[in-house]
C-alpha positions in Angstrom: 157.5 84.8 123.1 157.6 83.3 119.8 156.9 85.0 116.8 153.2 83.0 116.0 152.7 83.8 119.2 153.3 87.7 118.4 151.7 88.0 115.3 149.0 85.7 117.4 148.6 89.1 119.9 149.1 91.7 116.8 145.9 90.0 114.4 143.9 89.7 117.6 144.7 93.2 118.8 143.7 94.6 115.5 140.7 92.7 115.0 138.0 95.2 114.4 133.9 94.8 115.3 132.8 96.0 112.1 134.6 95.5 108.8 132.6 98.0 106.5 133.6 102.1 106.7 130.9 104.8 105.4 131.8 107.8 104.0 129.5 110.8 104.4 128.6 114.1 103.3 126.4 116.5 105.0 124.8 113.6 106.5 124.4 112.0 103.1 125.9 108.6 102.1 129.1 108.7 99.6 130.1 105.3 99.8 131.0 102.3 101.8 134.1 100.1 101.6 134.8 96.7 102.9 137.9 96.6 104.9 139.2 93.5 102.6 139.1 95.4 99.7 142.1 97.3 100.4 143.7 94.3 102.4 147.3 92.7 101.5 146.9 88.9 101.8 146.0 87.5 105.7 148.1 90.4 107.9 146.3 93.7 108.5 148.1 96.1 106.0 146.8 98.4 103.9 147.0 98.2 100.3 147.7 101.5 99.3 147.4 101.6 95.4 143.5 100.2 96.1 143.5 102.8 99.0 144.5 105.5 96.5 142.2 104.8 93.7 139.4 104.7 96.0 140.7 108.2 97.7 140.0 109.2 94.1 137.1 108.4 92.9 135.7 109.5 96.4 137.3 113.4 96.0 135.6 113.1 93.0 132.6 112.4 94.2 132.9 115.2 96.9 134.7 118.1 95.3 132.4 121.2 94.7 134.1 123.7 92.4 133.9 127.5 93.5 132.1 129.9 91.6 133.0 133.3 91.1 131.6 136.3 91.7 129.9 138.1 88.2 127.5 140.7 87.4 123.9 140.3 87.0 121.4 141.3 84.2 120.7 144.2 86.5 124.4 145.1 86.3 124.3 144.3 90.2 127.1 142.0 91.4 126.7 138.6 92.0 128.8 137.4 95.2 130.6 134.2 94.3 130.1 130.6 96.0 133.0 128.9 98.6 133.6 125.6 97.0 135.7 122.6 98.5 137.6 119.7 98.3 138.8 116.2 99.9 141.5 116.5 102.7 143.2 113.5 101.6 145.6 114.2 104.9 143.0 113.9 107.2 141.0 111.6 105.6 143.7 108.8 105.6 144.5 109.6 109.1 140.5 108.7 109.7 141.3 105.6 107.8 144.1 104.3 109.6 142.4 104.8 112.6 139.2 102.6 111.4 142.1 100.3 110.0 142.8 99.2 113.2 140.1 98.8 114.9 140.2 102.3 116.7 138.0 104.3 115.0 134.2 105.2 114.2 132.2 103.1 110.9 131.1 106.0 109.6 133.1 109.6 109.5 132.2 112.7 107.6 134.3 113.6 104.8 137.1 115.5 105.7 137.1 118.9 103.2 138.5 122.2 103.1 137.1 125.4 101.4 138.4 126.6 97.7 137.7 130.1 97.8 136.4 131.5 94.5 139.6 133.0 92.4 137.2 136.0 91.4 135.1 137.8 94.3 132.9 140.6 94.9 135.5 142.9 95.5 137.9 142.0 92.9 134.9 142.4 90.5 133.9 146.2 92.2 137.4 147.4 91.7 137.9 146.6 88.0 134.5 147.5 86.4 135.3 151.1 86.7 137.7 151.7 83.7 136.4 151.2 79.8 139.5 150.4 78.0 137.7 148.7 75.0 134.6 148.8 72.9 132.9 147.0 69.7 129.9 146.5 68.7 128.6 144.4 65.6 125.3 143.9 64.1 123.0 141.0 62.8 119.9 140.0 61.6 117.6 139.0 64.8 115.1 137.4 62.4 117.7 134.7 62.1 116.2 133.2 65.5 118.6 129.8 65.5 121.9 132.5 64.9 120.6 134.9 66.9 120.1 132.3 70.0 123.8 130.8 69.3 125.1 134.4 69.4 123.5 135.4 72.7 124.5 131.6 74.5 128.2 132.4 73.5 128.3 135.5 74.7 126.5 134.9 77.9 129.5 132.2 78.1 132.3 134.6 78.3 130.8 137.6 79.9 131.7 138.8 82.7 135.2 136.4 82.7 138.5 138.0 84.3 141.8 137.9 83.0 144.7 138.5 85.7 147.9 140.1 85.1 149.7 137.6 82.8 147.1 135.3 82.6 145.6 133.9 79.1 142.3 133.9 77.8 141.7 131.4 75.3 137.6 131.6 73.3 137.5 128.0 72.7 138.1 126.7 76.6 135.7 129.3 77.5 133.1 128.9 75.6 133.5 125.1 75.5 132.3 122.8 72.3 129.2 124.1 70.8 126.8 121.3 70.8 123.1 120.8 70.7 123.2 119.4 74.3 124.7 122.7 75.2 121.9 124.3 73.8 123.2 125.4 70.3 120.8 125.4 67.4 121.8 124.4 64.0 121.4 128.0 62.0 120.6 128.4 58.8 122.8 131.1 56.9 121.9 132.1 53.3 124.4 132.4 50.1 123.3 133.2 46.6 120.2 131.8 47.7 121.6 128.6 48.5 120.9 127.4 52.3 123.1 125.8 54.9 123.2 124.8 58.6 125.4 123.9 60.8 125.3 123.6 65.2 126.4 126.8 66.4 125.9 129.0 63.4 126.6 133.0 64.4 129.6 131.6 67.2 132.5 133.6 65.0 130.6 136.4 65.2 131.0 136.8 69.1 134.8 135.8 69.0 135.7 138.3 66.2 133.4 141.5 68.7 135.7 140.5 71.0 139.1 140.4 68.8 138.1 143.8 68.0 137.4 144.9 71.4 140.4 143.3 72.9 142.6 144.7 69.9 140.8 148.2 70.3 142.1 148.0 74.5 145.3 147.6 73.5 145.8 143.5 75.2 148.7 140.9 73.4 146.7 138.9 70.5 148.3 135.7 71.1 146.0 133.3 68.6 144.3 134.7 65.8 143.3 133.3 62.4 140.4 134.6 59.6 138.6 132.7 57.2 139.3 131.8 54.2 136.9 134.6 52.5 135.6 138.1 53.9 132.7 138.1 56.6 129.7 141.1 56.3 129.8 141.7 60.1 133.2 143.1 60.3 136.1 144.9 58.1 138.1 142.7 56.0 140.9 141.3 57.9 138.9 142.3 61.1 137.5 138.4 61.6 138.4 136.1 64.3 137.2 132.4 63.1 136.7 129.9 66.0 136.2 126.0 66.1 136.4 123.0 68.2 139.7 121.6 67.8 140.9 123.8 65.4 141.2 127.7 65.5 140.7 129.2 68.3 141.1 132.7 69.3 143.9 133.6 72.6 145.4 136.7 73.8 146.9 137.9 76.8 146.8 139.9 79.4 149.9 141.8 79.8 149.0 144.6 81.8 149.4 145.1 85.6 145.9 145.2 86.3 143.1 142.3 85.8 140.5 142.9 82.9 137.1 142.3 83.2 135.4 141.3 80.1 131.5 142.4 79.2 129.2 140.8 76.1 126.2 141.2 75.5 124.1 139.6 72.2 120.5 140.4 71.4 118.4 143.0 69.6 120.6 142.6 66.5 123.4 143.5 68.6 126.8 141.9 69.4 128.8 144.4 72.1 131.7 143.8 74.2 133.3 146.1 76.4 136.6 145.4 78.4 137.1 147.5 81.6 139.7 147.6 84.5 140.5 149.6 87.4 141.7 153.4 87.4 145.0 152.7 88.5 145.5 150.3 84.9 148.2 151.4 82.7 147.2 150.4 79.3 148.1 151.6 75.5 144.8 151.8 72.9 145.3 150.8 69.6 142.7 152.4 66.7 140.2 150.0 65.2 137.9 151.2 62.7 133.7 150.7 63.8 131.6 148.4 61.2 128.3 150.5 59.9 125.9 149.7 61.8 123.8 148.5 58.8 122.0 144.5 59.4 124.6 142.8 57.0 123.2 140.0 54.2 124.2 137.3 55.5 127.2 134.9 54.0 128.8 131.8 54.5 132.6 130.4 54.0 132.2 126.9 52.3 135.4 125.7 54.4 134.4 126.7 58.0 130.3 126.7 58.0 130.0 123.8 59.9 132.2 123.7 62.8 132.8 127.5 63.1 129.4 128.8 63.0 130.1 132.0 60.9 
């Protein structure tokens, strides 16, 4: 046979009935694709750069992160949430199959499960142990502070930090913005008033510096501002911003760490626990009075640190 003839049999073999694939999920539309719009030219092959940028943009679509397990206002535990993503394996077997006229118009997403990293259990066996307290205080009259305090808090409560792992306050936390629900807070010096979104956010990270310093963990990252702060000891700050400082340390014990804040009532707390068998090394911090401090400003940082 001749070779028009061949490719003649080949086109006509692969000819399919219906040229359009749907992609679903739980029964719900993701999105359609023409055969031709991952076509090379006249012959039935597959494009695969078009093919991949489209595998993309679906797993996008699709992927559903896992959410970890945490602890409740009620101190109960939360269990965490199965998330998944795109089997890109199966899916372009699927596609192939489509591709040449062999398979179904519409297929379910292929996925498989991401299990949460932190689970009920994990979160049982390491809230046991207090290796690390601090506690600061503020004015709860301040309402805008005192609401940008207790977001930022809630933000990195309950987080874990695995053997070896980092914990850095800024990719935490995330950029304090109004859409995020920060409040521009007004802070008072000499009688002269400022603002600036997120006003009160040092505050947290420099509870926790202490706290974390207190249970004996690796500073890794840690800067002050440029003049003393009321709520802690001099030299006892940890000054925070978007792109600039941010506040790291690691975990370098053999055990995970479980980290607990809390902001409200004029009160700024953390508390770092683990599990019994944790072999860790205390350092001495000195406490701040618990006395409301006046409140202060730095000139250099007031507006993207949020002292």
């Amino acid at each position: 046979m001749s070779v028009i003839g061949l490719l003649f049999l080949l086109l006509h073999h692969t000819e399919p009935n219906d040229d359009s694939l749907t992609i679903l999920q739980n029964g719900q539309v993701m999105t359609s694709v023409d055969r031709s719009e991952h076509a090379i030219g006249v012959f039935p092959l597959l494009d695969l750069e078009k093919y991949h940028q489209w595998e993309i943009m679906l797993e996008k679509k699709t992927y559903r992160e896992a959410k970890n397990a945490i602890i409740g206002s009620g101190g109960q535990i939360v269990p965490g949430e199965q998330g998944y993503r795109l089997d890109r394996r199966k899916l372009l077997e699927q596609y192939y199959t489509f591709w040449y006229g062999e398979g179904s118009t519409a297929i379910e997403a292929p996925m498989y499960p991401v299990h949460p990293k932190v689970d009920a259990e994990i979160l049982a066996s390491i809230r046991v142990k207090p290796i690390g307290y601090y506690v600061t205080y503020f004015n709860s009259n301040n309402k805008n502070r005192a609401h940008n305090i207790a977001l930022a808090a809630k933000a990195i409560d309950s987080a874990v930090v695995f053997p070896g792992e980092t914990f850095s306050f800024n990719q935490v936390v995330g950029m304090r913005t109004v859409d995020k629900g920060y409040k521009r807070a007004g802070v008072i010096v000499r009688g002269e008033l400022s603002e600036g979104v997120g006003g009160g956010i040092c505050q947290v990270s420099s509870t926790l510096f202490n706290a974390i310093d207190r249970a004996g963990l690796q500073i890794v990252k840690r800067y002050s501002h440029s003049r003393n702060v009321p709520y802690v000891l001099s030299g006892r700050d940890a000054t925070v911003s978007w792109g600039g400082p941010d506040f790291v340390f690691e975990n370098a014990y053999n055990q995970p760490i479980l980290i607990r804040a809390y902001g409200n009532g004029g009160r700024m707390a953390v508390s770092i626990f683990s599990s019994e068998s944790i072999e860790y090394k205390p350092r001495h911090v000195p406490s701040i009075s618990n006395r409301i401090p006046e409140e202060t400003k730095d000139v250099r940082h007031q507006s993207v640190n949020g002292k």
